[in-house]
Every structure is written in structure tokens, then in C-alpha cells.
N, C-alpha and C positions, 0 to 999 in steps of 0.2 A: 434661521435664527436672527432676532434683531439684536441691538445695543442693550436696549429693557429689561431683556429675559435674565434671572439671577440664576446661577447653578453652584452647588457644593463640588469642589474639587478636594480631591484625597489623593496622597503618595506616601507609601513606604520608603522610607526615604532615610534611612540610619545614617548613612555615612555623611549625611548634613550637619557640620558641626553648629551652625549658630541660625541659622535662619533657610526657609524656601516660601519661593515665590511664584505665584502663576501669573506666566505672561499672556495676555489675552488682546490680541491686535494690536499687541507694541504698547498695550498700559500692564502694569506690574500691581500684581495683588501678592501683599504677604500674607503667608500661612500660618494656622500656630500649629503647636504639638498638641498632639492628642495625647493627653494624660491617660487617659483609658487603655490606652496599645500603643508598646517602647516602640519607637521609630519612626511613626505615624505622624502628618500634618495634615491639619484640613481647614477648610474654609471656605467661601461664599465671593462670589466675583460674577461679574457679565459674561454670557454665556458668548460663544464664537472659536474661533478654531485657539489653540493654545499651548503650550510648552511649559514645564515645568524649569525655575533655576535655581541650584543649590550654591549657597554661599557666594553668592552673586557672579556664579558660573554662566558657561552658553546656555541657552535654552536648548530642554533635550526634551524629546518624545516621552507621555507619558505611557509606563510602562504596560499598564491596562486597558492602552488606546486600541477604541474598537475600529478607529477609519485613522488609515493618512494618506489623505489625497495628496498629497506632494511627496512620496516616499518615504523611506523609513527614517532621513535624516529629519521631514519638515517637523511642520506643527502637527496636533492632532487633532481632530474633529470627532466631539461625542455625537453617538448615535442612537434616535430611541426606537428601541427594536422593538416597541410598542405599537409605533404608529405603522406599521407595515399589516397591508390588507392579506389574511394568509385566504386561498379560497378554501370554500366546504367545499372537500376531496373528500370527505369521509376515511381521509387516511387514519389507521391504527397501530400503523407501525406492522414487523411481521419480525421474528427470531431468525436467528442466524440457522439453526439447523436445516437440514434441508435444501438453501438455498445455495445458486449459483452467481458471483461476483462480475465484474467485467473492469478490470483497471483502465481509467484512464488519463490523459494531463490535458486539461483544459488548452494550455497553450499551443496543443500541435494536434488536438484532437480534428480540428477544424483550420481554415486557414487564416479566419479572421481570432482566433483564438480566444475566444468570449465565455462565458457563462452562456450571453443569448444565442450563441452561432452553436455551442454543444446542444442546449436544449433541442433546436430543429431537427436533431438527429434521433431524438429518445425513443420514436417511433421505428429504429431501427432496431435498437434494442431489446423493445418489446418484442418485437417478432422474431429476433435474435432466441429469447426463451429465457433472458436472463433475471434475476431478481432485486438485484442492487450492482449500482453504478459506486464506485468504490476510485473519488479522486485524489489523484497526486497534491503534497500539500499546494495550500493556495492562499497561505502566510505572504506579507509583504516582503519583498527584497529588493536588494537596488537592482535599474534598468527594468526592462519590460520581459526578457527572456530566460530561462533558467528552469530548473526541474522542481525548484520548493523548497528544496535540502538544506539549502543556506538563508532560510526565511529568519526574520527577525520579526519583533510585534507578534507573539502570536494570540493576541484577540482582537487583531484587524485579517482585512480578507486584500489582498493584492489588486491595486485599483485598477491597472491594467485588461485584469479579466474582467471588472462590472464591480469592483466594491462589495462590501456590505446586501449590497440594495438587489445586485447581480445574484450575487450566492444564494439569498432567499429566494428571488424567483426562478431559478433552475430546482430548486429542492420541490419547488411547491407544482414547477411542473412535471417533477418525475413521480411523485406521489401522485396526482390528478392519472398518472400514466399507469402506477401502479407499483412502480416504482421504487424503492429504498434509496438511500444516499449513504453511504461510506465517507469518512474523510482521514486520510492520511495526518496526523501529526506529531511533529519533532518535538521531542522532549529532552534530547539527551543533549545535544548543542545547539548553538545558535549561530546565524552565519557570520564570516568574519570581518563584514562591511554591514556598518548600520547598528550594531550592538551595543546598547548605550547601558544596560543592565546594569554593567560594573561601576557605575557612577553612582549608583542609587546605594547600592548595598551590597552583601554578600552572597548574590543570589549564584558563585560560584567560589570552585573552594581546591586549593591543590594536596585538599589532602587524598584526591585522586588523580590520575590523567587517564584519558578515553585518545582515541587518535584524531581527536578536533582540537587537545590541548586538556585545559582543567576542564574538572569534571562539574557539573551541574548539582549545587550544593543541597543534596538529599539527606544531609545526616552532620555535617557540623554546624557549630553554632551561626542560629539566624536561619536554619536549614526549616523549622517551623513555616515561618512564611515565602519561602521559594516555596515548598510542595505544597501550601495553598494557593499559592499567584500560579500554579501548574497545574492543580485540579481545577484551581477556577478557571483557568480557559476552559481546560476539556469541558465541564461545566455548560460554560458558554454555548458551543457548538450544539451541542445536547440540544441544550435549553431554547436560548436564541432565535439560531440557523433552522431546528427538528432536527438536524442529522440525528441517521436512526444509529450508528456505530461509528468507531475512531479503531483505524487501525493506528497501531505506535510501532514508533519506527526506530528499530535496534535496541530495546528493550536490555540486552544483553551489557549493553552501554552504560544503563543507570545506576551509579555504583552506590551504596547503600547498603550500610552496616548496622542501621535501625535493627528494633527486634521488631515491627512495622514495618514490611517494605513499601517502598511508594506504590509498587503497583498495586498492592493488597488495600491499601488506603484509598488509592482512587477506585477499584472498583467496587470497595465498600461506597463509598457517595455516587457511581453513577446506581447501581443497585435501590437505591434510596431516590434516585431523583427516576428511574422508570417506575416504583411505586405513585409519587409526587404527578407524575404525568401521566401516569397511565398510558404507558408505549413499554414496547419490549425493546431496552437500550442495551449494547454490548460493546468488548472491546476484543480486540485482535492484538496481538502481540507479532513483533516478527524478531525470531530470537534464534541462536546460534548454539544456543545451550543445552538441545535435546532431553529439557528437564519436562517432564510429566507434573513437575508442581507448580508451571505458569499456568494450567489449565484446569487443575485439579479446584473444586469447590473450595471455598475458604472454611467451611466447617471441616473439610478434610483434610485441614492442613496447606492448602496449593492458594494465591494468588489469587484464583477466581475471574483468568479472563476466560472469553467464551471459546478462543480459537487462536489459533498461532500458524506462520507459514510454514510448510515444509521443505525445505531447501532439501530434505533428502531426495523426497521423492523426485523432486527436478531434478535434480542430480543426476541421480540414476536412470530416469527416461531419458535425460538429454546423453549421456552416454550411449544409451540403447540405442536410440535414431542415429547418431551422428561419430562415434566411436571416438568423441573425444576425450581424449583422458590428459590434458594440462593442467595443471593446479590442481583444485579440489577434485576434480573429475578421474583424478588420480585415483582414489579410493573405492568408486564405481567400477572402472572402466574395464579392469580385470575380469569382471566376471558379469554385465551390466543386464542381462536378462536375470540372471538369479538379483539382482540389487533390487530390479524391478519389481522381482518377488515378494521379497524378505518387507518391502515397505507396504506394498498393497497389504499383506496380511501381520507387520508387526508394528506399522508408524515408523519407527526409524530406524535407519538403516544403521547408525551410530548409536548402539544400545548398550553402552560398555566396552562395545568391539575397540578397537586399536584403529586409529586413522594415521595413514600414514603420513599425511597433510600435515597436520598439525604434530605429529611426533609422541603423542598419546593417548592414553584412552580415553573415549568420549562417550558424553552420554548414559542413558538409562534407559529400563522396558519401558516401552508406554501404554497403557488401561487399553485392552483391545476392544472392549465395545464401545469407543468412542472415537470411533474415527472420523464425525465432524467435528470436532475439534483440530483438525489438521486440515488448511488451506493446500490443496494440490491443484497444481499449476505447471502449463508447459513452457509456459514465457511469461517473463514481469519487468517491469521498466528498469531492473536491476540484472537478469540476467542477461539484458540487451542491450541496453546504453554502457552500461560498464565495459565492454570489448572494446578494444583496440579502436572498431568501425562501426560500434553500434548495429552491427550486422543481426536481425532477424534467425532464427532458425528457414527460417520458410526463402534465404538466399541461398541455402547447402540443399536442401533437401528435396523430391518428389513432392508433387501432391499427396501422391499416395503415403507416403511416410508421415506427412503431415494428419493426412487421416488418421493412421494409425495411433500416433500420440494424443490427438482429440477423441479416440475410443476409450483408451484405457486413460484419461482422465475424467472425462463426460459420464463414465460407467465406474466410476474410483467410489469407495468408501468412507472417499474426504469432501471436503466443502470445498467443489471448484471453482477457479480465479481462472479469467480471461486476460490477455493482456489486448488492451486498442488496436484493431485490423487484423489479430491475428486468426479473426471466424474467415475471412477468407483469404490469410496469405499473405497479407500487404508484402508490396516489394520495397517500397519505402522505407530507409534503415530506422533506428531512433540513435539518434548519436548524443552525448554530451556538449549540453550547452550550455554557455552562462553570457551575460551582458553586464557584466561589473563595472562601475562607472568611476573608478580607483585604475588609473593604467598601471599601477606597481601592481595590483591584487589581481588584473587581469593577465599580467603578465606571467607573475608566479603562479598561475593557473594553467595557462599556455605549456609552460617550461616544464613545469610538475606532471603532467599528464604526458608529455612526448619523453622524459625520462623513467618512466612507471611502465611504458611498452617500449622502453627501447634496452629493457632487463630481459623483454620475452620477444626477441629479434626481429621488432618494427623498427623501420625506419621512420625519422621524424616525420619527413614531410606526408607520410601515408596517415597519419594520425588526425585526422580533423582537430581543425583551433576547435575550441571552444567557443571564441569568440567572433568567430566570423558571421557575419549574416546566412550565409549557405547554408552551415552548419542546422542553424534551425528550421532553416527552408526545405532541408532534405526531411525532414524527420517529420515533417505536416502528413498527417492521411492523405492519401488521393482517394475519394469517395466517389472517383467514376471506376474504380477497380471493381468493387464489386457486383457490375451489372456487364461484365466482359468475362469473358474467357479465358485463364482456369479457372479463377477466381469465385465465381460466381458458384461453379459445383461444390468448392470445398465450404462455401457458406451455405449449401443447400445440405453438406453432409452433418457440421455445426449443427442446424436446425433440425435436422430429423434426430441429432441424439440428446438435446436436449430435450424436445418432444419425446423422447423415448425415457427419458430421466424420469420426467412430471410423471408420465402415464405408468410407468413399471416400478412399482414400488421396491423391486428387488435389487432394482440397476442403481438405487440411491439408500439403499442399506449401509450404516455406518456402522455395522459391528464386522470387525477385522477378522475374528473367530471365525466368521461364515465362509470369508473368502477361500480359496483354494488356487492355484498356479500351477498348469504346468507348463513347461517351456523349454527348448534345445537350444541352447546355447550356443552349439554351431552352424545347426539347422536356421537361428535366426527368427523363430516364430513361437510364439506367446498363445495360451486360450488361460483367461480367466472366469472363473466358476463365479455365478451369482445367480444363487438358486435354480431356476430351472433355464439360467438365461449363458449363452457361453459369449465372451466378448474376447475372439481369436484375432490376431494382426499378424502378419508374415513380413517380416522386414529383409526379406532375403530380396534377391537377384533375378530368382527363377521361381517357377512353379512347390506351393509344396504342400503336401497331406498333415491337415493336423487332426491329432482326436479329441476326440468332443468329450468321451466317458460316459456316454448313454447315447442315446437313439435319438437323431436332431429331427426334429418334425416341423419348422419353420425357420427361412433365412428372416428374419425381422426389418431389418436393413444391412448393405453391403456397400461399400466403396470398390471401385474392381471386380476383375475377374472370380466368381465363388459358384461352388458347385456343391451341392448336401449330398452327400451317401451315405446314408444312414447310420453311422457311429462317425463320419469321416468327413472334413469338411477341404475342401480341395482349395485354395488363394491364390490365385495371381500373384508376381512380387508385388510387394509395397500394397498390399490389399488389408482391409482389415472388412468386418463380419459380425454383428450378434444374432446368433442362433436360438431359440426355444428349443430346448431337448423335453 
């Protein structure tokens, strides 16, 4: 941009009592009000990077900034996401049913931690079997390292990974690949360096608290334009980027006493913007609520996202494999092959039932012939970062058991989600990290996290900082793992069942009704019914006989030791098996 170029700036900006100005290269343009819309200022100035100042305040980031090349405190830099060459992919976008996920975070996917350094990988993916790359947010926040969570700005992209300019050409090359894109975004707080919101206006409100502090003002006064400065990101991404879906992150968080809830309003306008673009656009919710009406159609009364995650079913599988029962696993762990059950064929395992976690009943039935609306998953950047060590499944467990959990997710009812490395194992933990550029905010982050596992009998120094360089350094892929040994078979097992997904229509059957289970709870071994297909895992010790319920006439594929005898299917420990009867 030159000095020449003139541009219209606009901020919602209420809490300006007498005047605002855009600062633009250290010259000062005043704003007026927009008589049209209470709160508004707008006006004409030389285009270049710029800050908004209320009442002859500092200059603050504006709110709607789609770039800040100098983080989230600088100036901002408009972007036209016009001028960006998109190539003819012939992409059309593809609906979420159906399809399999793969989480992952840009910043440790790779070691150079890029947009451009993930892209080189997408060809693994494909042959992976999967359908959409589905990443961690990738909102600006202070420092270069961090998970997203505490992003602030969100209608810029974190310049660290490649900006703006990065993000579109990773979309545009995983579409050319074939590809979908997912993107993670925060909606319920904002992080707590870099947040300059509450300057502007009332885009927060205590007439709730959430465990970030006040609640994200959805419903009192001024609440009108917070949840269109919140659609209109989402919006954005949509529009902008092509991202084909947004997952939203803690949904359960958004407190809103509208007879309108936000979510029902936003995915009334993305609804209306995949008409507009002719793409099939959706949205993922991840919710704690066990309600059937975040997913239910809006003519039916429900929200109207497409899919929501299952913390049950993870739940209950990771009990299965690992017989952990602390905290939530509590509720599982008791009886965790029947828990495995009860979700394969009812959604959730907290359907009314009594948790004894939380202290009361939770939950509702959920619609059983819709079980892609339930993201099932064996690991996700939350069930592994969040530990103590950030420790993996795949550091407790066999291979073999690891297979076992990629059968009866791979062959699930639900829309499966991968989490990064775990097609073959990675031994690399993912731990928590942050690079906060505030040493008090880095410090009470430190502090906060070694007193939160030293209630569940760690000791401090086992706790990884958060902010140590290691820290992130441990949590990078190592992408020579999967061309070595064991590594490499359990991504060759990965591969044959998601081949096995595509090609058997039955193994990706989303009505819960069809399903069937039967399972020995001390015996340790599972066979799940899908059509004419049995998907058996033995998580025992030793050898052991399961039955099929009819006559197996082909092992389809097997990880381990497996033997057919005609109604009888024989496992090695830690083996798993889909049979044709």
C-alpha cells in the first residue's frame, strides 16, 4: 500500500464518550458517528497499517483486524482477500457425514511449525484415508508458541504460522489434494493477554461468569452487536479462508438467555452463506451437555449444528484400554466394556443416568439413527495435553491395544476424529505450552498448572513449565517414526481400516439401532455387530474364543494372532479382527 491509496475505517466503539481517531503511520484521522448505527464511527483516511484511539487513549488494535503483523498488541494491517489467486481445484466442498477428521496444531505438527511445512505433509494424509484436516485454533496470541486457546483478534490468523496469506494457501492446497479444511474457533473467551475488546465496548458482561472470568456478552444490553462481530468472524473463515466447517470450542460455555440462542442464529447465517456459495458449510459444537438439541435440525426445535464431540465414547474406550478410572473416568471405569456398549449403540453414555463425577444426573436419549452427528475419537489435543505429562495413550499401551481402539473407532457409527501422529503411535507426548510475553501472566500460568496436579499427587518439578522451550520441543512430531518399526505397522493397520470404512458401507453405517455388542467384561474382549461384518478386539492377556453369532466366512483384516472357526473367532491378547459372517 502506498501514502495515496484512501480507505474507509469503521469501529463500534460505544464506550467513546466524545471522539475516535485512526491513527495511520503516526498521522491521526478523526472519525465521526454514524448516525445510522448507535455506537459506530467511520471515515476516510490513507490506507497503511493503523490503530484505533478512543478519547485520546493509546492506540488499540482494531477489533475486526484481519492481519497483525506485530502481534496482538501492534497496529493492524487491512487485508484484500480479493487479491489472492485461489487455483481451479475444482473443489466443491463435501458434507460432514460420512467423513473422517484428523486434528491437528500447526505449530508442532511440523518442526518448522508453518502453514508451508504442514502443507508438505497433506500427501500423507491422503494416503492416510482421511477427509478433512480439522486445525487447532490459529487466532493471534502473544509470543510464537501456544495451543490457540488464549487467541485474541479473531478475524486475523497468527503470523507466526504464515498470516492471512499462509492460511489460504494451505486450504487451497489441501482442496487441490482433495481435501477439506476444519477450523477450531473460540468463541466463549478470549485470552488474557492482548484483549483490548473491553475498551471498545460491552462485548462482555458479568451478568454471567464462565471459568475464564465474565461471560461473552450474548444477551445483555449491546449483546446485538457482540454476536454479529462473532458471526461475522465465523462468517469470515467461511467466506474469506473457503474453510469448509468451524468446530466451536466449549459451546457449553456460551451463556445466553435469548429466546434465540447464538448458536441457532449462527448457524442460521452459515446455512444461508452455503446457499450464497454453493459449498456444503457446517459447524461442530464440542459440548459437555449431552443435549440432542445442539444437533437436532432447527425446524425441530434443536440449534442445527451438524455434529458435536463425544467425550463419552472417549471416555469409555479409554477406560477400556487403559482401566483408568480418576476423575471423569470415574463413571466408566466400573463396568467400561458395557460403557463401550451402551455408546456404540445409544450416543451417550450419560442419558439421564446419574454421574457420579459431577454429583447428578446428566444428560438425555439421543435420536439413534444419527450417529454421525457424534465425533468419536480415541485421542484429541484435550484428552493429552491436559494430563499432568501430556502423555499419549500409545506411552501405556501395546500396539496391539492401540489397534484395538482404532477398530472400534474406524468401524464406529460416529464421525471419526484422529488426533496428529496417533495413525502410527507417535511416542512424542503433546504437553502444554504457552509463550506469554507478560512474566506475571507467564508466571501465574507456571504456578496455576503445578498447583492443579499437585491436588492429584504430582510433584511440581515432574509437571512440565509451560513455558520452557522444551516443553514445545517435546510435543513436535518426529516424522521419521513412521517409516521404522512398530510404528510403521500400526499405520499400515490405520490404513487398511479406513480403506475398509470407504469400501464397506456397513462399517460406516450411522444408525445406532443396527448396532449390536456383545462383550465379557472379565474375559476382556468385545465383537461388534455391523451387518454382516463382526469388528472383535481381545484386550486381555492371553489367548481368547470370541463368538461371532453366525458362520465367519472371511478374516477381512487382523492385527495379531486370529484364527476363524466357523461361528468362533480365536485372538491373540491385545488383537483385534473384522470378520464377514
Amino acid at each position: 500500500m502506498t501514502g495515496h491509496e484512501v480507505r474507509t475505517y469503521e469501529v463500534w466503539a460505544p464506550a467513546a464518550a466524545e471522539r475516535v481517531e485512526v491513527e495511520v503511520d503516526g498521522n491521526r484521522h478523526r472519525l465521526a458517528r454514524d448516525t445510522a448505527r448507535p455506537g459506530w464511527w467511520h471515515g476516510q483516511a490513507p490506507a497503511g497499517d493503523y490503530a484505533f484511539r478512543l478519547d485520546g487513549g493509546p492506540p488499540l488494535p482494531d477489533p475486526r483486524s484481519a492481519r497483525q503483523p506485530h502481534g496482538p498488541d501492534g497496529p493492524s494491517r487491512p487485508v484484500d482477500h480479493a487479491a489472492f489467486r485461489w487455483s481451479q481445484s475444482g473443489w466443491r466442498g463435501r458434507p460432514l457425514p460420512g467423513a473422517v477428521l484428523y486434528e491437528l496444531h500447526i505449530g508442532t505438527f511440523t518442526a518448522a511449525g508453518t502453514f508451508e511445512a504442514a502443507a508438505e505433509h497433506l500427501d500423507h494424509l491422503v494416503g492416510l484415508g482421511v477427509d478433512f484436516v480439522e486445525l487447532m485454533p490459529v487466532c493471534p496470541f502473544p509470543g510464537r508458541h501456544g495451543w490457540g486457546y488464549d487467541g485474541v483478534s479473531p478475524w486475523a490468523v497468527h503470523e507466526p504460522y504464515g498470516g492471512p496469506e499462509g492460511l489460504k494457501r494451505f486450504v487451497d492446497a489441501a482442496h487441490r489434494k482433495g481435501l477439506g479444511v476444519v477450523l477450531d474457533v473460540v468463541h466463549n473467551h478470549l485470552g488474557p493477554s492482548g484483549n483490548h475488546l473491553p475498551a471498545y465496548g460491552p462485548y462482555f458482561t458479568d451478568r454471567h461468569h464462565t471459568p475464564w472470568g465474565s461471560a461473552v456478552n450474548l444477551d445483555a444490553p449491546g449483546s446485538d452487536e457482540v454476536r454479529a462481530y462473532l458471526i461475522g468472524s465465523a462468517l469470515a473463515w467461511l467466506r474469506d479462508y473457503r474453510i469448509d466447517g468451524l468446530r466451536l470450542d466449549a459451546v457449553h460455555a456460551l451463556a445466553d438467555d435469548r429466546a434465540v440462542h447464538f448458536l441457532e442464529e449462527l448457524a442460521a447465517e452459515v446455512r444461508t452463506l452455503a446457499v450464497t456459495t454453493n459449498r456444503p458449510l457446517f459447524l461442530v459444537a464440542e459440548s459437555d451437555l449431552n443435549s440432542p438439541r445442539t444437533t437436532a435440525p432447527a425446524e425441530a426445535g434443536g440449534q442445527g449444528l451438524a455434529a458435536q464431540w463425544s467425550d463419552d465414547f472417549h471416555h469409555a474406550l479409554h477406560t477400556a484400554l487403559t482401566r483408568e478410572s480418576r476423575g471423569y473416568y470415574g463413571d466408566f471405569a466400573r463396568a467400561p466394556l458395557a460403557a463401550v456398549a451402551k455408546t456404540l449403540t445409544r450416543g451417550y453414555f450419560h442419558d439421564g443416568t446419574w454421574s457420579s463425577f459431577r454429583g447428578r444426573s446428566h444428560g438425555r436419549p439421543f435420536p439413534p439413527a444419527h450417529g454421525h452427528r457424534l465425533l468419536g475419537y480415541l485421542q484429541t489435543h484435550d484428552q493429552i495435553g491436559n494430563r499432568a505429562l501430556g502423555d499419549r495413550i500409545s506411552a501405556h499401551l501395546s500396539a496391539g491395544r492401540l489397534a484395538c481402539g482404532a477398530a472400534l473407532v474406524l468401524t464406529s457409527p460416529f464421525t471419526p476424529m484422529l488426533f496428529m501422529g496417533e495413525e502410527w503411535g507417535a511416542a512424542t507426548p503433546w504437553q502444554y505450552f504457552t509463550d506469554h510475553t507478560d512474566p506475571g501472566l507467564a508466571e501465574a500460568v507456571r504456578q496455576g498448572r503445578r498447583r492443579e496436579f499437585a491436588e492429584h499427587g504430582w510433584q511440581a518439578e515432574d509437571v512440565p513449565d509451560p513455558q520452557a522451550p522444551a516443553t514445545v520441543l517435546r510435543s513436535v512430531l518426529d516424522w521419521t517414526e513412521p517409516r521404522r518399526a512398530p510404528h510403521n505397522g500400526l499405520l499400515t493397520w490405520y490404513r487398511t481400516l479406513l480403506r475398509l470404512r470407504r469400501e464397506r458401507p456397513e462399517l460406516a453405517d450411522p444408525d445406532l439401532a443396527a448396532v449390536r455388542v456383545a462383550y465379557d467384561e472379565a474375559a476382556r474382549w468385545l465383537v461388534v455387530h455391523r451387518g454382516p461384518y463382526r469388528v472383535a478386539v481381545n484386550l486381555s492377556d492371553a489367548e481368547a474364543v470370541l463368538p461371532l453369532g453366525a458362520t465367519g466366512h472371511e478374516v477381512v483384516a487382523a492385527f495379531g494372532p486370529c484364527a476363524l472357526d466357523h461361528t468362533e473367532l480365536r485372538l491373540g491378547e491385545h488383537a483385534a479382527a473384522v470378520v464377514r459372517v
